[in-house]
Each structure stands twice: as structure tokens, then as C-alpha cells.
DRENDO-1510 file (C-alpha; in Angstrom, 1 decimal, always signed):
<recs>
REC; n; res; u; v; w
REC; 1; UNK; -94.3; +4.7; +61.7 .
REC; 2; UNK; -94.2; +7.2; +58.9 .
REC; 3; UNK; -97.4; +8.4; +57.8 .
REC; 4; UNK; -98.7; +9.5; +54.7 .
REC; 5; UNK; -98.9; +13.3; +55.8 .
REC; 6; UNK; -95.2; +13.0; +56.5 .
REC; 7; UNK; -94.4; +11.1; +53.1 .
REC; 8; UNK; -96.1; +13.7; +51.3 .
REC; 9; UNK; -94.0; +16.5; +53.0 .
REC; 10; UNK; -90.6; +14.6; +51.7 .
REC; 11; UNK; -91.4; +13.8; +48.7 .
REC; 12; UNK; -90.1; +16.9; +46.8 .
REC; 13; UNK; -86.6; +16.2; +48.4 .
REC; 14; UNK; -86.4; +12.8; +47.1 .
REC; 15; UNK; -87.1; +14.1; +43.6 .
REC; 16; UNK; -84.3; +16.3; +44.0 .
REC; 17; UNK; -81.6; +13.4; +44.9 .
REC; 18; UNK; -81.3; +11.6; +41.3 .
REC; 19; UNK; -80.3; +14.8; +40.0 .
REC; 20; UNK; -77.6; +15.7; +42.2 .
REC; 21; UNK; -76.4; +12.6; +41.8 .
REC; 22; UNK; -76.1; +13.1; +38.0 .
REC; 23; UNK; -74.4; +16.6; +38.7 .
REC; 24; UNK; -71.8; +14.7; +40.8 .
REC; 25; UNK; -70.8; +11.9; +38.4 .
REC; 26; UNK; -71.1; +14.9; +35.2 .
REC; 27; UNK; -68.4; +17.1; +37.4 .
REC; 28; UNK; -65.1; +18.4; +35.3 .
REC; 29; UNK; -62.4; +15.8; +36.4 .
REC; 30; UNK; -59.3; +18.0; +38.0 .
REC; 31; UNK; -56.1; +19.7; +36.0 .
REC; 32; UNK; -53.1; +17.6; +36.1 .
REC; 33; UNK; -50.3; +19.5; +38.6 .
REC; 34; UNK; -47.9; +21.3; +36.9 .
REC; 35; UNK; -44.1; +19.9; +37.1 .
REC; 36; UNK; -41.6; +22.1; +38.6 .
REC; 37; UNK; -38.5; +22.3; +35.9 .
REC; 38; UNK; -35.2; +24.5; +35.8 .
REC; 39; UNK; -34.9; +27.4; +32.7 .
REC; 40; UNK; -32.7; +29.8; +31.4 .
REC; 41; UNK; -33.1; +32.3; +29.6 .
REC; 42; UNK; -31.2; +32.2; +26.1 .
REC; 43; UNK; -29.3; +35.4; +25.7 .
REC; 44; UNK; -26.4; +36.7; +23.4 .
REC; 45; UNK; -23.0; +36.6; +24.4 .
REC; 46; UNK; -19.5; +36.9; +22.9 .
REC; 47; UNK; -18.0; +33.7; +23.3 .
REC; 48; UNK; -14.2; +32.8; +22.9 .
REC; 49; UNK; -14.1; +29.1; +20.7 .
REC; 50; UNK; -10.7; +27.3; +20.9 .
REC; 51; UNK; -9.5; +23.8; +19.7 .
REC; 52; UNK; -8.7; +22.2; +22.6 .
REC; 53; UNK; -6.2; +19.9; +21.4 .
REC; 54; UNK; -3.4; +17.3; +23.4 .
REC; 55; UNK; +0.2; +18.1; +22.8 .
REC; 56; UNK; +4.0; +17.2; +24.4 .
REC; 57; UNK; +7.0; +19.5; +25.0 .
REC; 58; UNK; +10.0; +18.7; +23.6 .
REC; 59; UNK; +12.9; +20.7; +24.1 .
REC; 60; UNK; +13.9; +23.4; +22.2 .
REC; 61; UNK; +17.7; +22.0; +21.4 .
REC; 62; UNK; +19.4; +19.3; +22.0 .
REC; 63; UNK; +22.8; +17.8; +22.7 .
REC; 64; UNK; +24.1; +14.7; +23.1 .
REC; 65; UNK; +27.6; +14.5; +24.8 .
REC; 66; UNK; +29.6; +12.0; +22.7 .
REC; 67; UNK; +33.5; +11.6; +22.9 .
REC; 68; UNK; +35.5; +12.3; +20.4 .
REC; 69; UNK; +38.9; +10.2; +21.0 .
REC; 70; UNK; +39.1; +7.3; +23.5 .
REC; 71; UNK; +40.2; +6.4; +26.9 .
REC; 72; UNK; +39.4; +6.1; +30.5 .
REC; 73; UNK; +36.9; +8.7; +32.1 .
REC; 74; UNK; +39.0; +10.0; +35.0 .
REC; 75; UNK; +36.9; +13.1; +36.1 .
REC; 76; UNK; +33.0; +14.0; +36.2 .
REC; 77; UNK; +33.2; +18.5; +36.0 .
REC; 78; UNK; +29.0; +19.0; +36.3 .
REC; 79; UNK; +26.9; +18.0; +38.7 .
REC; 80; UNK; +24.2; +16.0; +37.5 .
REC; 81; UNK; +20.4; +18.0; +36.4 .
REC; 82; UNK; +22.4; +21.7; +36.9 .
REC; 83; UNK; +22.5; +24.0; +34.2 .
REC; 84; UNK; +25.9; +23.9; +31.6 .
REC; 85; UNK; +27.1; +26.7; +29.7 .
REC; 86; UNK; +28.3; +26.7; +26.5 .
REC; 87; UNK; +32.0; +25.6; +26.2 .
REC; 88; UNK; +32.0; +24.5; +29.8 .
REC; 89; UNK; +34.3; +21.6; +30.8 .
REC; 90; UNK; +32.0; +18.1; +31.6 .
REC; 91; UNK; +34.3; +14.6; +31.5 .
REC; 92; UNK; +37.4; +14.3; +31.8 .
REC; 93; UNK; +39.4; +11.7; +29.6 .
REC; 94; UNK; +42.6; +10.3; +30.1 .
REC; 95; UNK; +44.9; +12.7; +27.5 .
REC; 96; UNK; +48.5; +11.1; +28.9 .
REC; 97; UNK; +48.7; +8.6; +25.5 .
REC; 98; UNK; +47.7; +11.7; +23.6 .
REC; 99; UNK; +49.9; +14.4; +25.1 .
REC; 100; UNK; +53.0; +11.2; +24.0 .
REC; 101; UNK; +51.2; +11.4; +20.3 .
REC; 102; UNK; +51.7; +15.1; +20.3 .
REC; 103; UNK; +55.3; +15.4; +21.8 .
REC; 104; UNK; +56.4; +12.7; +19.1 .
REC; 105; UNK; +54.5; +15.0; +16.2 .
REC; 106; UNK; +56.2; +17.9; +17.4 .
REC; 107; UNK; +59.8; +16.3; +16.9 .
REC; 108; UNK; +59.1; +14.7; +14.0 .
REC; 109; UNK; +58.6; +18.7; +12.8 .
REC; 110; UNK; +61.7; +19.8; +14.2 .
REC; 111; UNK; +63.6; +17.3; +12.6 .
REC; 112; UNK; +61.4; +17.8; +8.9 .
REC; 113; UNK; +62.0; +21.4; +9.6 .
REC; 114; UNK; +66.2; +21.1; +9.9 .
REC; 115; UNK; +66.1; +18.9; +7.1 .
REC; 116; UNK; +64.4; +21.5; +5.1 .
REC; 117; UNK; +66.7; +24.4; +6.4 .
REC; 118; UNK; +70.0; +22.2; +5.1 .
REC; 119; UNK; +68.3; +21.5; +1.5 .
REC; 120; UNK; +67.3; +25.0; +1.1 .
REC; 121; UNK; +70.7; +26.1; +1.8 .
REC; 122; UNK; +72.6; +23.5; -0.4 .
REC; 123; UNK; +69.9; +25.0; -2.8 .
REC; 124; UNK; +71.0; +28.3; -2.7 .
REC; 125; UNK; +74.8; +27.1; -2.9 .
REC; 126; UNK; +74.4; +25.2; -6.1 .
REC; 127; UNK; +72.3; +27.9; -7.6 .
REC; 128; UNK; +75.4; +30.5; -8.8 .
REC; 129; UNK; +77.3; +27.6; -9.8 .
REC; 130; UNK; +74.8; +26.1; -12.4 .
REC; 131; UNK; +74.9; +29.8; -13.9 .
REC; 132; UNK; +78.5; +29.5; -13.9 .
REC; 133; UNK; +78.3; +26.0; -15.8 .
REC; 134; UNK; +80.2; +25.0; -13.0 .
REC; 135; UNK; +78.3; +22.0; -12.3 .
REC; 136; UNK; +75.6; +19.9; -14.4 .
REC; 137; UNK; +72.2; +21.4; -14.4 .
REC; 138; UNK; +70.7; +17.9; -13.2 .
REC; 139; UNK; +72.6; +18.5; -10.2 .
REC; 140; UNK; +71.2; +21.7; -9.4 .
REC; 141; UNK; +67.4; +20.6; -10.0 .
REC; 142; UNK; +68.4; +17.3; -7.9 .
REC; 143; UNK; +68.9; +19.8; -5.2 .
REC; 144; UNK; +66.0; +21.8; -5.9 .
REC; 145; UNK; +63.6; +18.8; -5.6 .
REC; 146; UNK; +65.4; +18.0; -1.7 .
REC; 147; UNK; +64.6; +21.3; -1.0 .
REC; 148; UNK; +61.0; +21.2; -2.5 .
REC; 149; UNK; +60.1; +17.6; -0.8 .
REC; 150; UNK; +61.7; +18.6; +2.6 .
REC; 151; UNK; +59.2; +21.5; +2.9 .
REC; 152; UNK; +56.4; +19.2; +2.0 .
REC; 153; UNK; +57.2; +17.2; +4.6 .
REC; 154; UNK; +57.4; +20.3; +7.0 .
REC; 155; UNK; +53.7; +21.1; +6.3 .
REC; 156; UNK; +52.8; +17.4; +6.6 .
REC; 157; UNK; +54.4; +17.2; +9.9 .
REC; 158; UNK; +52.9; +20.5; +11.2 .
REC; 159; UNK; +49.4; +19.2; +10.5 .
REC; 160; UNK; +50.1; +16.0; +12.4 .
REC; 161; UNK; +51.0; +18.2; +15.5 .
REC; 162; UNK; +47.8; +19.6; +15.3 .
REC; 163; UNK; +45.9; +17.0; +15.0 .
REC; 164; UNK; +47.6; +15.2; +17.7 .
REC; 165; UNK; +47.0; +18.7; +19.6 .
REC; 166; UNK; +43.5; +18.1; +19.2 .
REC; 167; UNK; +43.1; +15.1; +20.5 .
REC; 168; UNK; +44.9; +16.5; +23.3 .
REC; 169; UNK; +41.8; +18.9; +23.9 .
REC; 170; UNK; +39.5; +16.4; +22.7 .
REC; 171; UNK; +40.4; +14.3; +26.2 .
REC; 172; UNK; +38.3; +17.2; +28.4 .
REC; 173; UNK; +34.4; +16.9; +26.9 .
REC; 174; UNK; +33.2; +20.1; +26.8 .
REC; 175; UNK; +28.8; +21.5; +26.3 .
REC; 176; UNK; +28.5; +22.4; +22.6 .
REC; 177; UNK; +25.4; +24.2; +24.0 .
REC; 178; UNK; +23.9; +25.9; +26.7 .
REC; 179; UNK; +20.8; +24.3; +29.0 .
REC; 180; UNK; +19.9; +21.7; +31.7 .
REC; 181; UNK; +22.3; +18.6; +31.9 .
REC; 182; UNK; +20.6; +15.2; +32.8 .
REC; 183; UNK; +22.4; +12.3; +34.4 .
REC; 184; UNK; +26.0; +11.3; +33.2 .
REC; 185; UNK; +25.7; +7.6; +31.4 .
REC; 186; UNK; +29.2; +6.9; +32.9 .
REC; 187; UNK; +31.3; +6.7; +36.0 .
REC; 188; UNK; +35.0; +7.9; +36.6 .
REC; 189; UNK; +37.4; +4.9; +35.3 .
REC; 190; UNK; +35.0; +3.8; +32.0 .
REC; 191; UNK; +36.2; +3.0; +29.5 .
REC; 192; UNK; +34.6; +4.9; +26.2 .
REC; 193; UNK; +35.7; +5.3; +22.8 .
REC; 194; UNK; +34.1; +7.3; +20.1 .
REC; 195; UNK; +31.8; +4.4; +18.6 .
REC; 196; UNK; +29.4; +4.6; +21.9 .
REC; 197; UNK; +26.1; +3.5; +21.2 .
REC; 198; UNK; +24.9; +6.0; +24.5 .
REC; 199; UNK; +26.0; +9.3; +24.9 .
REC; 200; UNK; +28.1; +10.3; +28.1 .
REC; 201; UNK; +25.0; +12.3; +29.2 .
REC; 202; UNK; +22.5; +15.2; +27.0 .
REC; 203; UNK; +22.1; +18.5; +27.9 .
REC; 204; UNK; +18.7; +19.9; +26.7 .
REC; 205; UNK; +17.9; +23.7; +26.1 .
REC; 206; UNK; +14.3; +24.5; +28.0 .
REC; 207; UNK; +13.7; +28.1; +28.4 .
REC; 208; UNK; +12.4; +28.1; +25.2 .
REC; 209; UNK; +10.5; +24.9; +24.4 .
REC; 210; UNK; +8.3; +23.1; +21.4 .
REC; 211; UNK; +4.9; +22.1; +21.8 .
REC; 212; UNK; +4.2; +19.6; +19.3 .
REC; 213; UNK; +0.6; +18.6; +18.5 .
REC; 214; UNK; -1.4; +16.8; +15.8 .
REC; 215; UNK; -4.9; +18.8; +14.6 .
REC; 216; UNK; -6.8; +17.3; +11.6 .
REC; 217; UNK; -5.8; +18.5; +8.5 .
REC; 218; UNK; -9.1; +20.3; +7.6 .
REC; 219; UNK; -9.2; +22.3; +10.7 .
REC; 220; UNK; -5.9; +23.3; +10.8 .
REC; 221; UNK; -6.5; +24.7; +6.7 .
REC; 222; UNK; -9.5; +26.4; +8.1 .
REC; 223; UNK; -7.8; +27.7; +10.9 .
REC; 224; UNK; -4.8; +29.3; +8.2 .
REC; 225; UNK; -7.8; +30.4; +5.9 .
REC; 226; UNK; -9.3; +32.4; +8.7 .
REC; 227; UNK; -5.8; +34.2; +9.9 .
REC; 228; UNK; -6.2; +32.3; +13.0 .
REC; 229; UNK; -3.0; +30.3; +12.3 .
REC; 230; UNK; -0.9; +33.2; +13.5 .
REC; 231; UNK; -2.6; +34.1; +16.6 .
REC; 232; UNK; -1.5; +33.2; +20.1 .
REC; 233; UNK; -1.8; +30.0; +21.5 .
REC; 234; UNK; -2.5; +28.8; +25.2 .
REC; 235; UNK; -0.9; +26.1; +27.0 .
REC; 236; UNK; -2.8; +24.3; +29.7 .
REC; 237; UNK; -0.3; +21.7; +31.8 .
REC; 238; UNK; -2.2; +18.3; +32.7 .
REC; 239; UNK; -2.7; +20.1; +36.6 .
REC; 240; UNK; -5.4; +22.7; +34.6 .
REC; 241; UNK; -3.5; +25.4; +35.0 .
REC; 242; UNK; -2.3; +27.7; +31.8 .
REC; 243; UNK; +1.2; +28.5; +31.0 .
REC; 244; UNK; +2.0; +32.2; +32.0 .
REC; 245; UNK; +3.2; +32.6; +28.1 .
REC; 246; UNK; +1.1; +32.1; +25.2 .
REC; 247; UNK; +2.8; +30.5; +21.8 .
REC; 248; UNK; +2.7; +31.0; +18.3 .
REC; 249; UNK; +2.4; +28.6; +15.6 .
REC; 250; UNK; +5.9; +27.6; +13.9 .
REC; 251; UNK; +5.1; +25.5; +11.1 .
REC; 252; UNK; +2.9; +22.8; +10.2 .
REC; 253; UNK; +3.8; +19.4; +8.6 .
REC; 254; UNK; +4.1; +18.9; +4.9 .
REC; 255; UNK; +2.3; +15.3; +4.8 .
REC; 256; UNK; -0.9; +13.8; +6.4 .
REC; 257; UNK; -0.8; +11.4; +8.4 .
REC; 258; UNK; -2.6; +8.7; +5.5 .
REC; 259; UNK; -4.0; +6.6; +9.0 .
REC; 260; UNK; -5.3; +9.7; +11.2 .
REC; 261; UNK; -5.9; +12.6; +8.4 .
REC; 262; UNK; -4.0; +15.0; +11.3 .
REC; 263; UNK; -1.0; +17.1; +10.5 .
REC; 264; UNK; +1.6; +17.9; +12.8 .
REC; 265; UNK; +1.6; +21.3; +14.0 .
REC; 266; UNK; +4.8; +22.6; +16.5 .
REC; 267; UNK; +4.0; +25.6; +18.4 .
REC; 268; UNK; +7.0; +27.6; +20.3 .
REC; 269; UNK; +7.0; +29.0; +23.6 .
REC; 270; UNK; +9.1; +30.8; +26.4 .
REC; 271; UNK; +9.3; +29.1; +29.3 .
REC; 272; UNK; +11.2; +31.2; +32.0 .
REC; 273; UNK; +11.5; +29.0; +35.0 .
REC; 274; UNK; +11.1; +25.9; +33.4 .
REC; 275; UNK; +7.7; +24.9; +34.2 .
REC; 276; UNK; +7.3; +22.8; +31.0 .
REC; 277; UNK; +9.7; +19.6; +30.6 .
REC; 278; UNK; +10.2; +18.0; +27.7 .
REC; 279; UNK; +8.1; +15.0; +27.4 .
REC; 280; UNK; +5.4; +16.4; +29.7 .
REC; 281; UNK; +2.1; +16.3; +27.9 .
REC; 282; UNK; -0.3; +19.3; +27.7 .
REC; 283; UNK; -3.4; +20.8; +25.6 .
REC; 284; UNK; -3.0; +23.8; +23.4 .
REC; 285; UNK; -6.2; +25.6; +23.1 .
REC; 286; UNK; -5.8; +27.3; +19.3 .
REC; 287; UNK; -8.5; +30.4; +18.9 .
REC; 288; UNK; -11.2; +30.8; +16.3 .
REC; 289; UNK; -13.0; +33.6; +15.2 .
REC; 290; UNK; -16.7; +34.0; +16.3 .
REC; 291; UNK; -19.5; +36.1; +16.8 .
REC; 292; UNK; -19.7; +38.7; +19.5 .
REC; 293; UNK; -22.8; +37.6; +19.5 .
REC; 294; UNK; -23.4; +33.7; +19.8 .
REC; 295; UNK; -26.2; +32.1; +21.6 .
REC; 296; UNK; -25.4; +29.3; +24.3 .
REC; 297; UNK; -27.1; +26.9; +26.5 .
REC; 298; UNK; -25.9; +24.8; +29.2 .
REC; 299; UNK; -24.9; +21.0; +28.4 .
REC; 300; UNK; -27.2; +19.3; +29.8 .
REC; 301; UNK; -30.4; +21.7; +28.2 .
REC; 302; UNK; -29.5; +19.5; +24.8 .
REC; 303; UNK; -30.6; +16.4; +24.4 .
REC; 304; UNK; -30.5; +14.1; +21.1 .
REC; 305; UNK; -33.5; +12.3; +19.6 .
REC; 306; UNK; -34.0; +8.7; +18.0 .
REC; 307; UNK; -31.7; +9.5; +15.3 .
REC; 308; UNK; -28.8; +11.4; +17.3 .
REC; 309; UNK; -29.7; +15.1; +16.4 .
REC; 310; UNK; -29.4; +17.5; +18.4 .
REC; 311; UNK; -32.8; +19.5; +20.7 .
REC; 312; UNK; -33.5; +21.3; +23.5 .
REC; 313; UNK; -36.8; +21.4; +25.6 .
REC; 314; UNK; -38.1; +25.4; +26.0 .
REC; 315; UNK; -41.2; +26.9; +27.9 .
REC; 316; UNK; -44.0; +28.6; +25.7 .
REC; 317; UNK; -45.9; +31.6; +27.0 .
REC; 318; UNK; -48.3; +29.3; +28.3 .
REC; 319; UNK; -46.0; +27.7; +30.3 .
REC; 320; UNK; -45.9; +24.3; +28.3 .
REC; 321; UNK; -43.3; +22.4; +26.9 .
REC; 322; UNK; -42.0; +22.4; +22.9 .
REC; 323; UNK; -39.5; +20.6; +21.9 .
REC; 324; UNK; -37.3; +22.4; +19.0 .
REC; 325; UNK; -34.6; +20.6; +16.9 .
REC; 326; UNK; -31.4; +22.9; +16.8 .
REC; 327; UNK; -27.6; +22.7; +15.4 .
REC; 328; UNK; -24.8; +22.9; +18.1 .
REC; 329; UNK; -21.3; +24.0; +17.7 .
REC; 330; UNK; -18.3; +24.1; +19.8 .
REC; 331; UNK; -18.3; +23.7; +23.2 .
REC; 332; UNK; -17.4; +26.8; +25.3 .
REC; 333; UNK; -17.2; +26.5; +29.6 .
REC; 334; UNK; -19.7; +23.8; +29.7 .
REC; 335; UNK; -21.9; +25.7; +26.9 .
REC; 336; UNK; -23.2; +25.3; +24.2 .
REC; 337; UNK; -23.1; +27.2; +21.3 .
REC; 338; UNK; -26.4; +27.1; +19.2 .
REC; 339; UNK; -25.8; +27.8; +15.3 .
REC; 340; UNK; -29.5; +27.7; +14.3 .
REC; 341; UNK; -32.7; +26.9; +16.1 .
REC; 342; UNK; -33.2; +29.3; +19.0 .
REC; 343; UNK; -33.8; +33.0; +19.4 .
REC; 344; UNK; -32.9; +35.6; +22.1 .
REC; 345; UNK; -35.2; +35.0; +25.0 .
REC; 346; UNK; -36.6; +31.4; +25.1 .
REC; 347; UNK; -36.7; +29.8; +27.8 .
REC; 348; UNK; -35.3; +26.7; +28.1 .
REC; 349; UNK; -35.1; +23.4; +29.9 .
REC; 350; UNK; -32.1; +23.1; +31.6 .
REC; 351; UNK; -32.9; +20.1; +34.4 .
REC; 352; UNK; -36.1; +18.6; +34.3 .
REC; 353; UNK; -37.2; +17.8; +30.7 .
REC; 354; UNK; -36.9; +13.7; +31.7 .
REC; 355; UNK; -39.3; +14.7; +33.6 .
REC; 356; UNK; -42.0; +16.4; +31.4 .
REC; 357; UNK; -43.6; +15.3; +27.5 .
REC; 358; UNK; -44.4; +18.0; +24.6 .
REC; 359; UNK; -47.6; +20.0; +25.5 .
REC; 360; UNK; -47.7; +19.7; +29.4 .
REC; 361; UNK; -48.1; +22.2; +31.6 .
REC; 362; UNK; -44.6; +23.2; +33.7 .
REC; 363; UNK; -43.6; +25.4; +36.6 .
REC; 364; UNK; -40.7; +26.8; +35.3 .
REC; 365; UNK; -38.1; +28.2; +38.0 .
REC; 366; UNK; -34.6; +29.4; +37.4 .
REC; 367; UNK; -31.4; +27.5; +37.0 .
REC; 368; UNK; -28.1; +28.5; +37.9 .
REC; 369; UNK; -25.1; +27.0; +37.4 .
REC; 370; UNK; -23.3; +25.2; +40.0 .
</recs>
């Protein structure tokens, strides 16, 4: 039983409790934690910008092999994909009907050719006699005009044999250049004449090859306005790996394409071993001119608002987040490059800020790439 005496001994600690409880329920409620993000620190850098831009290869000449008189194939000379010379021998066309052609052009000038040696003399007779008024003038001039016609008919016949000749060498199809020869289009005993819709086979030239590639037509004036437009050129092959050569910039086309706006714009290059065939497609990076000093940010630090422009997330010195609209350029190595909106030594989000709203606390750590 508790007495009195002990009631009055406990009462001061009861009149403590309701305030403690009141200190308890008053108490400062915790700080929220602070969410680990990845930063970088934005630095200057030079920076190399290129148009990275999708191109094909096409040879740098090309010849089809086409006959030029008629017959039956009896001979392939090449063998097929190995590299021609100029002049060298390739098919092999029947030249017996053409050798007979020739052989009957070269009497027909033997006998023009006696005729003509008996009219000149009879000529040459009849000559001192018409002086003489021994006979009539008209029979001199008759002979005269023999004389006259059978020479005529000496040159006529003389440029028959050669073009009979011709068509004698025409029968062996020769390379009119030098390069790579593809497969022959024909077989030994075909049958070809000169109206062939396909050529007998194509030799292409490829040490030295085109790239030919489209660009917009207000880059490409941009590009020529900034002297850019005779720099080199790099060519990476579909694999990723660039061309050992760089190119240079030919030409560019004279019209715009009215449904893409792009112009056409063939670049040359040397291509010792042949690592580049024609109709292989490739990108050609074209150079601009930029700062030695640009600012860049990874990729993924940007993000894009409601309204698709362009911000990144960065840590204040308090180790909160701000969110800052900026304007991106090119992209350079999986970087960006920021035209306006940061300065040297923010720090910004790099992975994380999906993670985080304006104003909260952070624990920034660093990024690096992978």
C-alpha cells in the first residue's frame, strides 16, 4: 500500500513527466540522407569537330570492254579479278573472215595501182604529141582524166586495206586502261557483235578512288566560307577503322537536290593496296574549325526538358542540385560541346540526376568514363 509520506516524496517527479513528454513530441524531425550522384568537373579543352557524314567509293576510271567487229570468242588472255595493263591483250575474236576481207583489199590495190601506172604512162606518151598537134587536144585530156581517176581509185583502195587491216586487229580486244579486271561476261565460242547490250567484262582503276557523299547544302557553304573545304578529309570503312590516307575535296555539285536540300560532294583518295572497293560504303569525317578552348560534358550529363531544350544538372557549393538550361553543339567522342550556359569548374551530373529534384542535398562522387 502506498502511503501518503511516500506520495509526497514522488510527487515532484510526476510533475516533471508532462513536460518531457512535450520536449519529445516538439523534437527537430531528422535531415533527409543525402543521394550519392556521379560529377565531373567542366574543364576546357581543344576539341576536333567533324561532319561525320555516309559516303560510297566508286572507282576512279572505268572501262567497259566492248568489241568492236563481230565474231566468235575463241580465246579468254586474263584471268578473271587480276590486274590488266594498258594495251594488254583480253579476248580473242575470230579474225579468219577478216584477215579474207583484207587479202581481197590488198589486191584490189595492186590491181588500182597497175591501172594507174599504165594511164600515167599513156599520159605522158600523148603529152609531146598534143604539143606537136599531132593528135586532138580532147584526146590528150581523155587521157589525162584515166590517169587522174585511176589514182583516185588507188587512194580509195589503200584506205579499204586499212580499214580491213583494222578489223584484223580489232578481232584481239585489248584494256584501253590500266586496273583490276572483273569477271568476263562471255565464254570461249560466243558469239558477240558490236551492238552488245553487256560488255565482255570492265576493268576498273582503284588505287586512286572517289568517295562520293551528299552534305546539306548550307553546311557544305559554311564549310567553303570557313576555308575548311580544302582541308583533309578522313575515311572511316564500315569495320571503324580509318583509311591510312586522308582525301581532299574535288568538287561539289552545281544543283541541290530540290527533295533533300544536300549537294553532292566527291572527295579523292589514294588507296595503295586496295582497301577501298568501289561500291563499299564508308563515312567521311569533314573538319571544322573550333576553339582550343571548348567546354564538353559527357552525353548522358544533358538532359532535355518539357519543351525539348537542352540542361544539365550541376552541384552548388553547398552540395545541392541546380538545374541550368544550356545550348549544345556538335558532338565530339561521346561529348558534348556546350556553346553557352556553363563555366570552367561546375560540377555536373553526369549519372544520377533521375535520381535527385532541384534544391536537394547530394553526395557528389566522381565519374569516369567507361
Amino acid at each position: 500500500m502506498i502511503t501518503v509520506p511516500t506520495l509526497r516524496r514522488f510527487l515532484p517527479l510526476l510533475l516533471l513527466l508532462p513536460p518531457l513528454a512535450g520536449c519529445v513530441a516538439d523534437a527537430p524531425a531528422a535531415s533527409p540522407t543525402a543521394v550519392e550522384v556521379l560529377t565531373t568537373v567542366v574543364a576546357a579543352a581543344p576539341v576536333t569537330v567533324a561532319d561525320e557524314l555516309p559516303g560510297r567509293v566508286v572507282a576512279w576510271r572505268i572501262a567497259e570492254i566492248r568489241p568492236q567487229v563481230g565474231g566468235i570468242v575463241q580465246r579468254r588472255l586474263f584471268e578473271q579479278g587480276a590486274l590488266v595493263r594498258a594495251g594488254q591483250p583480253l579476248f580473242q575474236i575470230s579474225a579468219a573472215p577478216y584477215r579474207a576481207d583484207a587479202d581481197t583489199a590488198r589486191a584490189t590495190l595492186a590491181k588500182a595501182s597497175a591501172t594507174y601506172t599504165r594511164t600515167k604512162v599513156q599520159a605522158e606518151r600523148l603529152k609531146p604529141l598534143v604539143a606537136a598537134d599531132a593528135i586532138s587536144r580532147q584526146s590528150y585530156d581523155d587521157a589525162v582524166a584515166a590517169r587522174d581517176q585511176a589514182a583516185a581509185e588507188v587512194s580509195e583502195a589503200r584506205a579499204t586495206l586499212r580499214r580491213r587491216q583494222l578489223d584484223v586487229g580489232f578481232s584481239r580486244v585489248a584494256a584501253p586502261i590500266a586496273g583490276r579486271i572483273g569477271a568476263a561476261n562471255v565464254t570461249e565460242g560466243a558469239l558477240v557483235t558490236t551492238g552488245d547490250a553487256s560488255p565482255l567484262a570492265t576493268v576498273q582503276q582503284i588505287d586512286r578512288v572517289y568517295i562520293d557523299i551528299r552534305q546539306p547544302a548550307e553546311r557544305y557553304a559554311a564549310l567553303r566560307a570557313s576555308g575548311q573545304a580544302a582541308g583533309p578529309v578522313e575515311i572511316v570503312t564500315a569495320a571503324g577503322r580509318v583509311h591510312p590516307n586522308k582525301g581532299r575535296i574535288l568538287f561539289s555539285g552545281i544543283a541541290v537536290d530540290p527533295g533533300t536540300g544536300d549537294v553532292l560532294v566527291r572527295v579523292a583518295v589514294d588507296n595503295p593496296g586496295e582497301l577501298l572497293l568501289p561500291g563499299m560504303f564508308v563515312r567521311a569525317r569533314l573538319f571544322q574549325a573550333t576553339p582550343s578552348d571548348a567546354l564538353t560534358v559527357p552525353q548522358q550529363a544533358v538532359t532535355r526538358d518539357g519543351q525539348g531544350r537542352a540542361q544539365v544538372s550541376i552541384v552548388d557549393q553547398q552540395d545541392r542540385v541546380r538545374v541550368r538550361p544550356v545550348i549544345v553543339g556538335a558532338v565530339v567522342n561521346g561529348q558534348y560541346v556546350i556553346l553557352s550556359g556553363l563555366r570552367r569548374g561546375d560540377r555536373v551530373i553526369v549519372e544520377g540526376q533521375d535520381r535527385v529534384q532541384p534544391d536537394t542535398p547530394v553526395k557528389p562522387l566522381p565519374w569516369r568514363a567507361r
